[in-house]
GUNUBA-755159 format. One record per residue (C-alpha): residue in three letters; x, y, z. Coordinates in steps of 0.05 Angstrom, whole numbers, padded with zeros to 5 digits, always signed. Example, Ala and Ser with C-alpha at 12.3 -4.5 7.8 and 13.67 -1.06 7.14 Angstrom:
BEGIN
ala+00246-00090+00156/ser+00273-00021+00143/
***
This chain:
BEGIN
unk+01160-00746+00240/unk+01163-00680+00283/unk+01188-00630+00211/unk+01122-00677+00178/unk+01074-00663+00223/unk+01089-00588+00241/unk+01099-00568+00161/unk+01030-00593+00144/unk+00991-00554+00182/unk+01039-00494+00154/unk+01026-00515+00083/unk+00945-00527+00086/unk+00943-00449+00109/unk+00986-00427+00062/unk+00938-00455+00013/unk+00875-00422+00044/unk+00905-00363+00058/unk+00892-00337-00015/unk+00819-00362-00012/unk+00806-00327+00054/unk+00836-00260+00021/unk+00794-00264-00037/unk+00729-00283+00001/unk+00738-00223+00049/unk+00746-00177-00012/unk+00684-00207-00041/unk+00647-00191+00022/unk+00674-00129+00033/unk+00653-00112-00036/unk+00583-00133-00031/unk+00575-00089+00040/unk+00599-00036+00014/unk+00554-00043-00052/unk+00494-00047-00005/unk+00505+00005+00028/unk+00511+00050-00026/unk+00444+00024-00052/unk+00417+00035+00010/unk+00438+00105+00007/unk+00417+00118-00062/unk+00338+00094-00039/unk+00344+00133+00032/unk+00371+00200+00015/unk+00324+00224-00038/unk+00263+00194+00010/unk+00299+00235+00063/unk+00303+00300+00026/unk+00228+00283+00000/unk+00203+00278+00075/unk+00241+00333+00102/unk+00222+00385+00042/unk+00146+00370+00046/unk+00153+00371+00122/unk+00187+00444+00129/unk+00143+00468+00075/unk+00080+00448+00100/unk+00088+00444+00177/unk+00062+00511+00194/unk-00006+00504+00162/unk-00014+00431+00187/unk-00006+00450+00257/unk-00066+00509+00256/unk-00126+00467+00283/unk-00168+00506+00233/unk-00129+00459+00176/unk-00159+00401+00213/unk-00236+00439+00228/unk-00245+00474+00164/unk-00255+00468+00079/unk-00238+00507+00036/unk-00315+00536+00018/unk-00307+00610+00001/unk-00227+00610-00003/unk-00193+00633-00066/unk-00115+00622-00080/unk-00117+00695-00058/unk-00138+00682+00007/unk-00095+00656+00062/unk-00130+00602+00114/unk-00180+00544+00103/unk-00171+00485+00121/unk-00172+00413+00091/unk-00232+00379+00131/unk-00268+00360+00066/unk-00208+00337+00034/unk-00186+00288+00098/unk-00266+00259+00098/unk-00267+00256+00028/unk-00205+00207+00025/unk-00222+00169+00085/unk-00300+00159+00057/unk-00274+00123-00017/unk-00209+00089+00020/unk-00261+00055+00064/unk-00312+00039+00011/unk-00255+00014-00029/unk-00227-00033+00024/unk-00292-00052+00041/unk-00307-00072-00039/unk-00236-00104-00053/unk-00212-00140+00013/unk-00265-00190+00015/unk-00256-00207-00063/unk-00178-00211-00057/unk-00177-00260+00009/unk-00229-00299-00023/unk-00192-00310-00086/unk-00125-00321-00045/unk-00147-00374-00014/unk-00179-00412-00069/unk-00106-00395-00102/unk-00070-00429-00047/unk-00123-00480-00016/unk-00170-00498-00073/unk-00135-00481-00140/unk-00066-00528-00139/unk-00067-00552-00212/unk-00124-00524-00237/unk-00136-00489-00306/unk-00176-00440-00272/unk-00130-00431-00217/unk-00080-00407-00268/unk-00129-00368-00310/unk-00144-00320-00242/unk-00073-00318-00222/unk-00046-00299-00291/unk-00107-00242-00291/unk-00075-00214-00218/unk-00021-00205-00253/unk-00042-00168-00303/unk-00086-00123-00251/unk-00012-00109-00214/unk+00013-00073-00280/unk-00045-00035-00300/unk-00038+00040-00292/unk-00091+00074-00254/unk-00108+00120-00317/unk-00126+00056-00351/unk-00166+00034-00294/unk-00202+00099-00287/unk-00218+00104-00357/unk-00245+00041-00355/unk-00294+00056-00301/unk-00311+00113-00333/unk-00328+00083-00395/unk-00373+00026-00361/unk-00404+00080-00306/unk-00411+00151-00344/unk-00410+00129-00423/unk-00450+00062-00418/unk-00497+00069-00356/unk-00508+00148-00366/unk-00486+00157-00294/unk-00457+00221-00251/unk-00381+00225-00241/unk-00382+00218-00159/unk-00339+00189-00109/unk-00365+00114-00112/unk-00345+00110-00183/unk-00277+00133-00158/unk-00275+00073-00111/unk-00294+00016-00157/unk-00228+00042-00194/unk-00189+00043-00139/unk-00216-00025-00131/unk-00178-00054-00179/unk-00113-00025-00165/unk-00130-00058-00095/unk-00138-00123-00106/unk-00082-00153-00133/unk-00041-00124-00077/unk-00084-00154-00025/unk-00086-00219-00066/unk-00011-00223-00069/unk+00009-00206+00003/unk-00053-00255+00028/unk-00032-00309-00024/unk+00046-00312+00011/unk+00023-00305+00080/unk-00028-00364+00068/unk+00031-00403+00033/unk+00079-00394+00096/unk+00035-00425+00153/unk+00057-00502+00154/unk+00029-00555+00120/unk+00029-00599+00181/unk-00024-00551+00214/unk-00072-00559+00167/unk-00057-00641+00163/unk-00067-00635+00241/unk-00140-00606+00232/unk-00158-00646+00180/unk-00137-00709+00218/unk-00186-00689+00271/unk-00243-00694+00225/unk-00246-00623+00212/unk-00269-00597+00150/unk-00227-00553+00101/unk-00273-00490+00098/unk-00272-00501+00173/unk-00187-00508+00179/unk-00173-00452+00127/unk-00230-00412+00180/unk-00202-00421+00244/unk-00135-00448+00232/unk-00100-00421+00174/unk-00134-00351+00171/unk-00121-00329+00243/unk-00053-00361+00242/unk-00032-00315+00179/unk-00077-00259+00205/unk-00015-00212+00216/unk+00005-00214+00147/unk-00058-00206+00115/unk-00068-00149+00152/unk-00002-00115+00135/unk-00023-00127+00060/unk-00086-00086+00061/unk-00063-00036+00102/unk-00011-00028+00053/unk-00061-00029-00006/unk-00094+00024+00019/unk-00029+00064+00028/unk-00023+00045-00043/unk-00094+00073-00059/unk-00099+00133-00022/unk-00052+00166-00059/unk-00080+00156-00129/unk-00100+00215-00165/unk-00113+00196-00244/unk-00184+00163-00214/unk-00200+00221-00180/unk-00180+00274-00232/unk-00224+00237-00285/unk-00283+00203-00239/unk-00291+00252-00186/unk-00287+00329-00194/unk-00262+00366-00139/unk-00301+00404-00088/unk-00281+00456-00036/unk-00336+00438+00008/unk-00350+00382+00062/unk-00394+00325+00015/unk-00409+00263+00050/unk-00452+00230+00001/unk-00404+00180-00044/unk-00468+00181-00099/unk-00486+00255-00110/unk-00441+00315-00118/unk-00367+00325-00118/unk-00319+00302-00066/unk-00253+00325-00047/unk-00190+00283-00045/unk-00122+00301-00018/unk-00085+00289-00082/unk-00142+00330-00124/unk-00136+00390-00068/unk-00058+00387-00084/unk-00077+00380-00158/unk-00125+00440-00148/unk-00075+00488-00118/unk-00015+00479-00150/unk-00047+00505-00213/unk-00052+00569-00176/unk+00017+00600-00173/unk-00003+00651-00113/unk+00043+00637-00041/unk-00026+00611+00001/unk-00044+00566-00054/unk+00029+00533-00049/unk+00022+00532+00019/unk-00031+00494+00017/unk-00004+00455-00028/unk+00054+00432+00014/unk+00003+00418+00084/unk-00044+00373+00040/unk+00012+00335+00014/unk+00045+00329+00093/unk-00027+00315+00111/unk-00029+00261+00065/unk+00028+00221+00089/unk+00014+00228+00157/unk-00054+00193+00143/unk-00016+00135+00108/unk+00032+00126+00165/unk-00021+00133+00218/unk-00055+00070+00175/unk+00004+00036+00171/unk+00014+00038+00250/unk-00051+00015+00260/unk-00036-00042+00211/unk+00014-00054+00254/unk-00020-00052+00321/unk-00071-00092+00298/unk-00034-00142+00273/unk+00012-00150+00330/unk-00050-00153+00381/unk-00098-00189+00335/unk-00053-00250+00312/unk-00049-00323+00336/unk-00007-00323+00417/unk+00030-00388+00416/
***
């Protein structure tokens, strides 16, 4: 009973033993697999950040980049700054958020609260979809036909918006549509056992609960927008001087001030070149932190 007992034990490791080999290669094998794909997708973002940032870190910490335009400054001339540029983008990011964010929450949550089963439902969801693939060539061309070639109006900066507008929206739709989807269904059954409405529950219960998310999605919309250029090179011509007015004149754009002097193949042009660029991405991560901030401050305390 004693050789029984003591050989079985001996005998059910021997059989997992080969198991237990050949599930620690498998994970080894995956980590390792990861890894390198995490490598591949870091080290060219690395070399990316780090080129842009040696390249354009002397201009971008003159406080004359930050004060001035480039009014009166040829790819000859070294100095200028990119004042207009910085208002320009911030001016048609706004008006673009402004335009898009209410449209995409509102049609996320008929998506998620209203349109379960629907035709129509399925209709708008299958037409997000389409609005995530479009290029933004397409969807500045087809501004420009509706806005220039139809209407007979100006190319200026709002035109530039309603384009970005729809490279905006299905972004915000998508990101809303899953945070809206993750807050519990028991939440919602809660309010409405208290007699509260649904426009009144999806208000003050299911909004501010997944207000974190939704915020993370348009911040990260417009990080998705800001950096557009095809709108911008066909819908809005670039200026070198400060122009506030999104209806009349040109206005300047960080991508179309890059755009603008890397056709010039003279060393201040470059240079400037290399700060706009920098200058761009530190607006975009500046937005995202505040995406962040606000999100982490502004949601739902339990």
């Amino acid at each position: 009973m004693a050789t029984t007992t003591s050989s079985a034990p001996a005998r059910s490791t021997d059989l997992l033993a080969p198991e237990s080999a050949g599930r620690r290669f498998r994970n080894s094998l995956a980590t390792v697999v990861v890894w390198t794909c995490f490598l591949i997708a870091v080290v060219p973002l690395v070399w990316i950040l780090g080129t842009v940032l040696v390249k354009g870190f002397a201009l971008v910490t003159e406080p004359t980049w930050w004060t001035n335009s480039q009014r009166g400054i040829t790819a000859r001339h070294v100095g200028g700054g990119a004042y207009h540029a910085i208002v320009g983008t911030l001016l048609m990011a706004f008006v673009t958020a402004v335009i898009s964010v209410p449209i995409a929450i509102a049609t996320a949550i008929y998506l998620v609260e209203y349109g379960r089963g629907k035709k129509l439902a399925k209709i708008v969801s299958f037409m997000v979809d389409v609005l995530t693939g479009v290029p933004s060539i397409v969807a500045a061309l087809f501004v420009y036909a509706l806005w220039v070639t139809t209407f007979g109006l100006q190319r200026v900066a709002f035109a530039v918006s309603l384009a970005l507008v729809l490279l905006m929206i299905p972004v915000v739709v998508r990101s809303t549509e899953e945070m809206l989807r993750l807050v519990p269904r028991d939440i919602r059954e809660a309010s409405y056992a208290l007699g509260v409405p649904r426009w009144k529950t999806i208000m003050k219960v299911v909004l501010p609960t997944s207000f974190s998310g939704i915020m993370t999605g348009i911040f990260l919309g417009l990080a998705r927008v800001m950096g557009e250029t095809a709108p911008l090179l066909i819908l809005g011509p670039y200026a070198s001087a400060i122009n506030n007015n999104l209806f009349s004149g040109n206005m300047a754009a960080l991508p179309t001030m890059i755009n603008q002097d890397r056709n010039q193949a003279l060393d201040p042009a470059l240079d400037r070149v290399w700060a706009a660029a920098l200058t761009l991405i530190i607006l975009v991560m500046v937005l995202s932190l505040l995406g962040r901030l606000v999100a982490r401050f502004g949601s739902v305390k339990k």
